[in-house]
GUVOZA-655725 format. One record per atom (N, C-alpha, C, CB): residue in one letter; x, y, z. Coordinates in steps of 0.001 Angstrom, whole numbers, plus 500000, padded with zeros to 6 digits. Glycine has a CB too. Example, Ala and Ser with C-alpha at 12.3 -4.5 7.8 and 13.67 -1.06 7.14 Angstrom:
2
A513190494310507800
A512300495500507800
A513200496700507800
A511308495527509046
S512850497750507080
S513670498940507140
S512900500030507870
S514084499402505725
This chain:
117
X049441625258408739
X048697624413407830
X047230624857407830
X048833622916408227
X046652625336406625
X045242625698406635
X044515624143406566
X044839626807405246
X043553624850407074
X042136623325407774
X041301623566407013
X041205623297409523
X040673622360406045
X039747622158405151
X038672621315405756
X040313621612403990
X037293621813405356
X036298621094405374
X035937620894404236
X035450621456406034
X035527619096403694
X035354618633402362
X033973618089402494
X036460617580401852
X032726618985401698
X031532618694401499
X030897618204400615
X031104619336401632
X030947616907400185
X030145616497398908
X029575614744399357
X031408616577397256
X028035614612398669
X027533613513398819
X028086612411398564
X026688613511398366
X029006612216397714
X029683611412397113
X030798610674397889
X030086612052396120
X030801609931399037
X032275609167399742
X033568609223398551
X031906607150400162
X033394608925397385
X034535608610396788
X035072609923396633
X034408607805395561
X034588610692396459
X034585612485395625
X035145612732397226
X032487613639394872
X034596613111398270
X035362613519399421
X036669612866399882
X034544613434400427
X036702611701399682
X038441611008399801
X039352611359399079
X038668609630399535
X039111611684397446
X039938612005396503
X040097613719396810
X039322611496395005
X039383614186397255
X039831615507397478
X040856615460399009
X038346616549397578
X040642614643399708
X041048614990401201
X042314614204400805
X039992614416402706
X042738612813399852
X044436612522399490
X044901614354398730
X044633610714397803
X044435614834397613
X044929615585396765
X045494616668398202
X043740616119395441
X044474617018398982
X044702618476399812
X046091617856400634
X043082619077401101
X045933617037401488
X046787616497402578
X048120616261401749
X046139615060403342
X047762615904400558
X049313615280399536
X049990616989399983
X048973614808396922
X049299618089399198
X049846619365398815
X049550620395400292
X048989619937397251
X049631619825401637
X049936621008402701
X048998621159403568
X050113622335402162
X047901620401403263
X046474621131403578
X046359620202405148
X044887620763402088
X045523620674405904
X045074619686406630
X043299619796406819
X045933619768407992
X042795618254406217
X041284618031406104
X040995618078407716
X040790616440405246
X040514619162408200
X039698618731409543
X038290617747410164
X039382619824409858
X037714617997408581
X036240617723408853
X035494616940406997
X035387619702409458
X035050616142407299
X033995616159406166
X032632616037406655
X034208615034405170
X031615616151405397
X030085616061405317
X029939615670404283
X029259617135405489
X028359615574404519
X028064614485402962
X026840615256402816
X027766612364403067
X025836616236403379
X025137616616402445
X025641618605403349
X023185615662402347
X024662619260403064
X024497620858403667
X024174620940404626
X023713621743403198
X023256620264405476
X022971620467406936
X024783619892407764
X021242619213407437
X024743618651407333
X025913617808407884
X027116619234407888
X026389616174406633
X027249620027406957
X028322620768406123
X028296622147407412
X027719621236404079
X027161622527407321
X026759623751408530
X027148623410409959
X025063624021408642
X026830622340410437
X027437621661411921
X028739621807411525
X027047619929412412
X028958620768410984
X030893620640410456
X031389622136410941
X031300620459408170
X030551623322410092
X031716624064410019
X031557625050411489
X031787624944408445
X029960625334412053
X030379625347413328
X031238624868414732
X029786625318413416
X031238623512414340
X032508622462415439
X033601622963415008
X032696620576415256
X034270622977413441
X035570622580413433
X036081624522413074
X035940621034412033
X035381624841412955
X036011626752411850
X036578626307410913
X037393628100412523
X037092625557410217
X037984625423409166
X038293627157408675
X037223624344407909
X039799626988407356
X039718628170406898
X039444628247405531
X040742628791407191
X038986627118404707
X038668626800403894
X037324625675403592
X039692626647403635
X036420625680402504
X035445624594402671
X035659624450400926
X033658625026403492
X035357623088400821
X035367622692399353
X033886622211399358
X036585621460398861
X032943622357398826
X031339622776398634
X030578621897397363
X031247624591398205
X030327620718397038
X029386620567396016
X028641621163396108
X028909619664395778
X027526621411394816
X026294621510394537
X025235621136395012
X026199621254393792
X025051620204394105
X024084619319394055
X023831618046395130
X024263618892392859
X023412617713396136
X023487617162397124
X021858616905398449
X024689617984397503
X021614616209398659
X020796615694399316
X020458616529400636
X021229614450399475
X019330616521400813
X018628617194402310
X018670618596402672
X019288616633403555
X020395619010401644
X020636621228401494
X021441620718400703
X021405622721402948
X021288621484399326
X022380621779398764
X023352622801398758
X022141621709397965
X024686622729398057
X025330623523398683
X025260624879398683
X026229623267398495
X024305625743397684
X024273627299397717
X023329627037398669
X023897628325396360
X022807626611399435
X021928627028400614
X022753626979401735
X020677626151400853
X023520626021401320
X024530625743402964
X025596626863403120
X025624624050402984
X025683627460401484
X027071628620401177
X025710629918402209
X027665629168398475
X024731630274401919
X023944631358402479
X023799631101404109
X022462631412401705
X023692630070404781
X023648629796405784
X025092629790406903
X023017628771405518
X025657629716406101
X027254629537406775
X027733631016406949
X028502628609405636
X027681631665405459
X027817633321405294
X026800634259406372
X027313633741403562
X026029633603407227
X025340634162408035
X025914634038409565
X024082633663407805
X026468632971409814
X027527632202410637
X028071632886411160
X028396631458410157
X029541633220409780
X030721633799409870
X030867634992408616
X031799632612409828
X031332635776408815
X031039637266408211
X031966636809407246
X031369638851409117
X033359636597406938
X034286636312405893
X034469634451405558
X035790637086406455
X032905634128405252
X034051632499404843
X034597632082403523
X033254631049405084
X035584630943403317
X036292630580402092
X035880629760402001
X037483630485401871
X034894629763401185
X034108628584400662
X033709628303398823
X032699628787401503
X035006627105398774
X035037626814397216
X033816625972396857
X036417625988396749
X033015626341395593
X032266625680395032
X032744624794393848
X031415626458394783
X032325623219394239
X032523622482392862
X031427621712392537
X033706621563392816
X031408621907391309
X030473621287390993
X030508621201388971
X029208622088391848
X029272619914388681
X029484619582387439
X029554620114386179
X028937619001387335
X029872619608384974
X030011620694384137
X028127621017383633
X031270620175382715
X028104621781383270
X026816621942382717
X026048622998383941
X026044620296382461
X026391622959385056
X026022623807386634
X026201625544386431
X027413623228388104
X026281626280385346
X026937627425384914
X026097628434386170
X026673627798383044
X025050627729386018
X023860628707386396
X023952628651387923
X022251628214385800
X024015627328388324
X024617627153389746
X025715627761390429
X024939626055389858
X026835627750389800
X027942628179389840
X028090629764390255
X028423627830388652
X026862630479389287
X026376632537389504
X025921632443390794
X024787633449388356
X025213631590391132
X024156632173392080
X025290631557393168
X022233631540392035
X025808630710393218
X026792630554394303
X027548631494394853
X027587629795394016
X028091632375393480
X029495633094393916
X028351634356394298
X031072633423392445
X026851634457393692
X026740635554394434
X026338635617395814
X026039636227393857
X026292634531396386
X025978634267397395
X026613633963398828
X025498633647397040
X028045633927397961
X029310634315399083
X030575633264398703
X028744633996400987
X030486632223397621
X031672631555397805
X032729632416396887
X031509629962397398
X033815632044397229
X035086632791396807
X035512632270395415
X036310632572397890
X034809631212395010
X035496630409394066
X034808628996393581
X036809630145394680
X035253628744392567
X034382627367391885
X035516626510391326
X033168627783390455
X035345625286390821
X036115624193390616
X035085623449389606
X036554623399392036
X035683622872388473
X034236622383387739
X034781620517387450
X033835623592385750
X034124619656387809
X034462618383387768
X033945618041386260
X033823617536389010
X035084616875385565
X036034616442386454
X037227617541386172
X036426614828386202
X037741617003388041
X039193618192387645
X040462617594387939
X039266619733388647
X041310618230387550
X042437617505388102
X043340617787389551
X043293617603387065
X044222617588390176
X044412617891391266
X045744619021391439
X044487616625391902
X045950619884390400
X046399621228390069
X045466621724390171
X046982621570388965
X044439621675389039
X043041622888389538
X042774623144390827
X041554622467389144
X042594621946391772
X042200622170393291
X042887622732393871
X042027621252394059
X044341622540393767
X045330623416394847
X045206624402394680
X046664623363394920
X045768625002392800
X045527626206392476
X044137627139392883
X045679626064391228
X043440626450392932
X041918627566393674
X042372627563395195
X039818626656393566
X042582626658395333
X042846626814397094
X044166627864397294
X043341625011397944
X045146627697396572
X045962628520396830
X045841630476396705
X046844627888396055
X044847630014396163
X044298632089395302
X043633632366396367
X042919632443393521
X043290631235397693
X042453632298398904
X043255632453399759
X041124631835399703
């Protein structure tokens, strides 16, 4: 069972992702609620996957995606984030995540990205 860490400010947005993953195989090890919280997380737990907002309080998540990629040499770290974020979304993937998710989504989109890593 691959181990997910679920990072977004939002309590409701991190529960609905951690039923969808756990429904379809996954096991949630860890959540956070902003990028610093997200960087500890993923030092304690390794997960082999991270699901990543944007936009978020105290680090957002392309800072927490550059900081983590400094960490660990190969991480899987999905970016989601809102529609209209296009620009967010570039600088993310160039910055090391494997992948993006654009809200709202449904809970095929999520597996399906999770499943392509």
């Amino acid at each position: 069972m691959r181990k997910v860490l679920v990072v977004d400010d939002a309590a409701f947005m991190r529960r609905s992702l951690k039923i969808m993953l756990e429904r379809n195989g996954y096991e949630v090890v860890g959540e956070a609620e902003n990028g610093k919280a997200a960087i500890q997380k993923y030092r304690e737990l390794k997960p082999d996957i991270v699901t990543m907002d944007i936009t978020m309080p105290e680090m957002d998540g392309i800072q927490a995606v550059k900081t983590i990629k400094q960490i660990a040499s190969d991480p899987k770290i999905v970016m989601i984030s809102a529609l209209g974020q296009e620009n967010y979304i570039r600088e993310a993937v160039l910055s090391g995540a494997v992948g993006f998710i654009v809200k709202p989504f449904k809970e095929e989109q999520v597996i399906r990205a999770l499943n392509k890593i």
